[in-house]
C-alpha positions in Angstrom: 35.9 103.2 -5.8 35.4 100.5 -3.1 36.9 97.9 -4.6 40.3 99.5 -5.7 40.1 100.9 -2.2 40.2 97.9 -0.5 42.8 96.1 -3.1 45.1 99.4 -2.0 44.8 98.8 1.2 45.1 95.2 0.9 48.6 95.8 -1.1 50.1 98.3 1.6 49.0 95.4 4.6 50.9 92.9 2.5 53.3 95.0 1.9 54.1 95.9 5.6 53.7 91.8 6.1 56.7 91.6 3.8 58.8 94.0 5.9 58.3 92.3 8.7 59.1 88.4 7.3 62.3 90.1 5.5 63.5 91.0 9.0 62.0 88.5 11.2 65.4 87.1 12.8 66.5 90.5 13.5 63.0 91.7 15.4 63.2 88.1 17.3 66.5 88.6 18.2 66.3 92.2 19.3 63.0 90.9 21.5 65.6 88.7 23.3 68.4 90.8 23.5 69.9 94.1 23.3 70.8 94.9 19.7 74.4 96.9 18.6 74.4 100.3 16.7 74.1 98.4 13.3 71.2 96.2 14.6 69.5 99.3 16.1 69.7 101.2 13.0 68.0 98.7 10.9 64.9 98.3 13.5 64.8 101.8 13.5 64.4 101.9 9.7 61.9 99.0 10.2 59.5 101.6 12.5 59.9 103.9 9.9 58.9 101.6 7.1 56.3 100.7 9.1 54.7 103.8 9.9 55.2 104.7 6.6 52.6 101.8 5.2 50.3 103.0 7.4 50.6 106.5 6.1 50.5 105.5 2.5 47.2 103.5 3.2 45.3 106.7 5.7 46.5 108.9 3.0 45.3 106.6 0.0 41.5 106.7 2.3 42.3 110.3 2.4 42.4 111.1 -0.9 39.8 108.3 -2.2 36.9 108.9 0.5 37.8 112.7 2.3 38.5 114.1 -1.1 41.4 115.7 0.2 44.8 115.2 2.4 45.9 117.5 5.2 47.9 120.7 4.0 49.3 122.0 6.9 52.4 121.8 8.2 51.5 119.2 10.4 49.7 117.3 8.0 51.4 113.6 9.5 49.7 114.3 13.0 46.1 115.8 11.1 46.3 112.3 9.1 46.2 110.3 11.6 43.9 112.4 13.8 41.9 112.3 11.0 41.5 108.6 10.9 40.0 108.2 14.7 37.4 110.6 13.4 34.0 110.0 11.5 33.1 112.1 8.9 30.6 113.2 6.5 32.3 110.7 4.1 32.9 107.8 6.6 32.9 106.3 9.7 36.3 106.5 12.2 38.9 104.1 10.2 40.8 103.3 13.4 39.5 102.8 17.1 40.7 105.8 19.4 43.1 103.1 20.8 45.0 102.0 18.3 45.3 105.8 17.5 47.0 105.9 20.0 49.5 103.0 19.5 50.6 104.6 16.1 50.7 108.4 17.7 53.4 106.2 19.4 55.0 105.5 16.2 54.6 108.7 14.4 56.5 110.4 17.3 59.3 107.5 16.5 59.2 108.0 13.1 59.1 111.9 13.6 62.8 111.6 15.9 64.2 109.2 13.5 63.8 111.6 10.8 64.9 114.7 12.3 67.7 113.3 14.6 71.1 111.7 13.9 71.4 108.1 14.1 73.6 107.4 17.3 71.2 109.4 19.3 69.1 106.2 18.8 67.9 104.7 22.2 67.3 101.1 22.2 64.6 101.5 25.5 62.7 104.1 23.3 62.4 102.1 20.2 61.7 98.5 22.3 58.5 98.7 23.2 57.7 100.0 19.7 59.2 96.6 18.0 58.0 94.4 20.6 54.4 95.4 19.9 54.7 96.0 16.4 53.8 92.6 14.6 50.5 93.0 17.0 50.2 96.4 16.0 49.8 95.4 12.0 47.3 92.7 13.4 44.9 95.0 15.1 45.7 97.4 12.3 44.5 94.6 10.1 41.5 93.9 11.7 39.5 97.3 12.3 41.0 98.0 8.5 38.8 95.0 7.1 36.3 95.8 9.5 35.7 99.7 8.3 36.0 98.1 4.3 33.8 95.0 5.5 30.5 95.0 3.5 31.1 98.6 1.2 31.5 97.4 -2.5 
């Protein structure tokens, strides 16, 4: 159970590393400048994609270790809420502060989906993709850490 666990997870990470090396001149240039309409669009489909790995790999620990996902309606927020929590099954996955950092991208997410694109708001969404390479990093680390030694 362990094993494909980690080799999951360990596909989602690389798969969020791939997102972020297919748009790399785009975030660096939207980290110097203000980006247009197009440009904004596309980092706010980034966010989404992003939060969307994260979510595929809380659920996949979800499923594997809780035995369950979250049924409610507001299953997203109980995921992730989840996560900062021990268990009888497991330890906390993530720290209470980087639960924090991705509450901040859920709520992105959450807009993009249920809003029309040219309400987009580039000094909403900046300090999201300024922070969000670091974001996958710390992500990273307290991942390996909560897998480290379980076989």
């Amino acid at each position: 159970m362990w094993a494909e666990l980690k080799k999951d997870v360990e596909f989602e990470l690389g798969q969020i590393q791939r997102l972020f090396d297919e748009y790399k001149e785009l975030i660096s240039s939207a980290k110097a400048g203000r980006p247009d309409k197009a440009e904004l669009l596309a980092l706010a489909g980034i966010l989404h994609s992003f939060y969307n790995g994260i979510e595929s790999i809380f659920k996949r620990i979800a499923s594997c270790l809780d035995g369950e996902l979250p049924r409610k309606t507001s299953w997203h927020r109980d995921l992730l809420d989840s996560m900062a929590t021990e268990n009888s099954s497991r330890p906390p996955v993530v720290s209470h502060e980087l639960h924090d950092q991705l509450d901040d991208y859920l709520r992105f997410r959450h807009r993009f989906r249920h809003s029309y694109s040219f309400q987009l708001v580039w000094e909403d969404m900046r300090p999201l993709v300024l922070a969000c390479e670091e974001t996958l990093r710390r992500l990273e680390a307290e991942l390996a850490e909560f897998l480290k030694g379980r076989s």
